[in-house]
Structure formats: C-alpha cells, structure tokens
C-alpha positions as CSV (number, residue, x, y, z in Angstrom):
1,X,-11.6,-34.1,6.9
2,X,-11.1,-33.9,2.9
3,X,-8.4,-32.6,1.4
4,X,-7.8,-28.7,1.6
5,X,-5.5,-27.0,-1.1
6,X,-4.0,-23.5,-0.2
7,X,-2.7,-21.2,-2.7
8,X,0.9,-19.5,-1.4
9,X,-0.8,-16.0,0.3
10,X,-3.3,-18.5,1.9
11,X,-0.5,-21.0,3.1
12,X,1.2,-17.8,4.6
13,X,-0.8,-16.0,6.2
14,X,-1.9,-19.5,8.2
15,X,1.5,-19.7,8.9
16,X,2.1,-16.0,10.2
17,X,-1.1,-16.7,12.3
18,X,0.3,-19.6,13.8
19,X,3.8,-17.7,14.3
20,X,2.4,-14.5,15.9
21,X,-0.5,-16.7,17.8
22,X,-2.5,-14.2,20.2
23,X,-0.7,-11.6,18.6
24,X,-2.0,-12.3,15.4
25,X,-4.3,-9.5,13.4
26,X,-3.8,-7.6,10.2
27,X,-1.3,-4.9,10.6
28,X,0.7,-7.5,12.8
29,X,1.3,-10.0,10.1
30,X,2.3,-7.4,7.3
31,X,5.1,-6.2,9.6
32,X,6.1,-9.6,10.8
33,X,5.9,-10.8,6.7
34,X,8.3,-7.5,6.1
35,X,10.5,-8.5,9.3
36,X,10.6,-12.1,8.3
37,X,11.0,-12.6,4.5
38,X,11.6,-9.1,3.1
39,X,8.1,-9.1,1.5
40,X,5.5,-6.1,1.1
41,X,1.5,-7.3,1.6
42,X,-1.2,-5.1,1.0
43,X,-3.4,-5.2,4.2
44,X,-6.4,-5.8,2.5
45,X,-5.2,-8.7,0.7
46,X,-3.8,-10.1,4.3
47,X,-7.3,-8.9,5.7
48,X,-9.7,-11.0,2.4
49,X,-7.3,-13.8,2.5
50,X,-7.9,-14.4,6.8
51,X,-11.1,-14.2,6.3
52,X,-11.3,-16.6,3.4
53,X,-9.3,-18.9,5.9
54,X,-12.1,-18.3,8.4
55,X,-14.6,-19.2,5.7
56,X,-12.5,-22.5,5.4
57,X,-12.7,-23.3,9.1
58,X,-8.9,-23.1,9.5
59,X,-9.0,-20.0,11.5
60,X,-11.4,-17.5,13.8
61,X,-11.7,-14.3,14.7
62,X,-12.8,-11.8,17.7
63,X,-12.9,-8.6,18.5
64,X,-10.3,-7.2,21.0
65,X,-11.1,-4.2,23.2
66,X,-10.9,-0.6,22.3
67,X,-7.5,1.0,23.4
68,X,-6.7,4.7,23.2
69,X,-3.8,3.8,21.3
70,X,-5.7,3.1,18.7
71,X,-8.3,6.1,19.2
72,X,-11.0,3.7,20.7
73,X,-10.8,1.4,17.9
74,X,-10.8,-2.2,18.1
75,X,-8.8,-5.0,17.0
76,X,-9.5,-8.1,15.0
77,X,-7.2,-10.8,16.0
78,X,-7.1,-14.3,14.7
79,X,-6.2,-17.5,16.4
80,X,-6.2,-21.6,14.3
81,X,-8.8,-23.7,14.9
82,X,-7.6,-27.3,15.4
83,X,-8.0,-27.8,11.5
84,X,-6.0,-25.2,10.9
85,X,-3.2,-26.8,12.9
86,X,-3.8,-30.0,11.1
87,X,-3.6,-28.6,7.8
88,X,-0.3,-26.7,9.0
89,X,1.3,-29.3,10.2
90,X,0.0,-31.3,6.9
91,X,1.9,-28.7,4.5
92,X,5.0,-28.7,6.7
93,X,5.8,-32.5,6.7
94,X,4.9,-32.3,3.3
95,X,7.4,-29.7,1.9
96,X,9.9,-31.4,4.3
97,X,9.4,-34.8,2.1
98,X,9.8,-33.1,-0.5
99,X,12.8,-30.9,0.1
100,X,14.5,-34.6,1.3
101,X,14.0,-35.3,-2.5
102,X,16.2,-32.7,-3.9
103,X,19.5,-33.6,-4.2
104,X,22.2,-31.0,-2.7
105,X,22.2,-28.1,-4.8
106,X,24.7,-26.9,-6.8
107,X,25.1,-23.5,-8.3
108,X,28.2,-22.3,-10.1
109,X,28.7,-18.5,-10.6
C-alpha cells in the first residue's frame, strides 16, 4: 500500500470512527468530538470528510434500519476497513516517535 497523507479533520474523524466503532455515524461523532476535545464540527463537514475517507478505502458505510425514533429514517453508520486500521495505527506510532523527541516542556507564567 503507498503512502496515504491525512489532513487533521481527516485524521480525526478516522479516529472518532475507530473510537465509537459500531456506533459510529455523523451526529454520533460531532457529540463525541464536543464530549471529547471541546470542539464544534459542522455535520456536513464530518458527513464530506467520511465519505472522502470512504473514497480512500479507509472506511465503509451501510445503511442501518429505520427506527421511529428517528421518524422512519435511517442511519448511515461507518466502520474501518483493514487499511483504515493500518493507517491508524501508522499515525499513532508516528506521533508517539515523535512526541519521544520533544524534550520535557517547560512553560513559565
């Protein structure tokens, strides 16, 4: 497999997909990016960027059933493909090598 760059929205909303796992569709990862970082995202920038990721290969999509919750509406949820766990775990040994490089910070007030 060549080399796939993410940009940061991309890299997260991998990430929130491999967090929230069969959980995982568009109004689920805005609140779980609110819960978990303090951080508004529009839906449909969550919505462009998974499918962009599905584009990639690096995730896919179905259709969940109707509920009346949702007034017989359906859900799209998202789960990784097995190069989407690859390039996961790729970013996350590589931001741990790097953050080994940085000396201990220290701020003064």
């Amino acid at each position: 497999m060549s080399t796939i760059y993410l940009g940061e929205f991309e890299e997260l909303m991998l990430t929130m997909v491999g967090i929230l796992k069969e959980e995982a569709y568009g109004n689920a990862i805005v609140e779980e990016v609110k819960a978990q970082l303090e951080r508004k995202v529009n839906l449909s920038a969550v919505h462009v960027t998974l499918y962009r990721l599905e584009d990639k290969g690096l995730l896919k999509s179905f259709m969940g059933g109707a509920t009346n919750e949702r007034g017989g509406r359906r859900k799209r949820y998202f789960e990784l493909t097995s190069a989407g766990v690859k390039v996961l775990q790729s970013l996350q040994e590589q931001r741990m090598k790097l953050w080994k490089l940085v000396p201990e910070l220290k701020f003064s007030i």
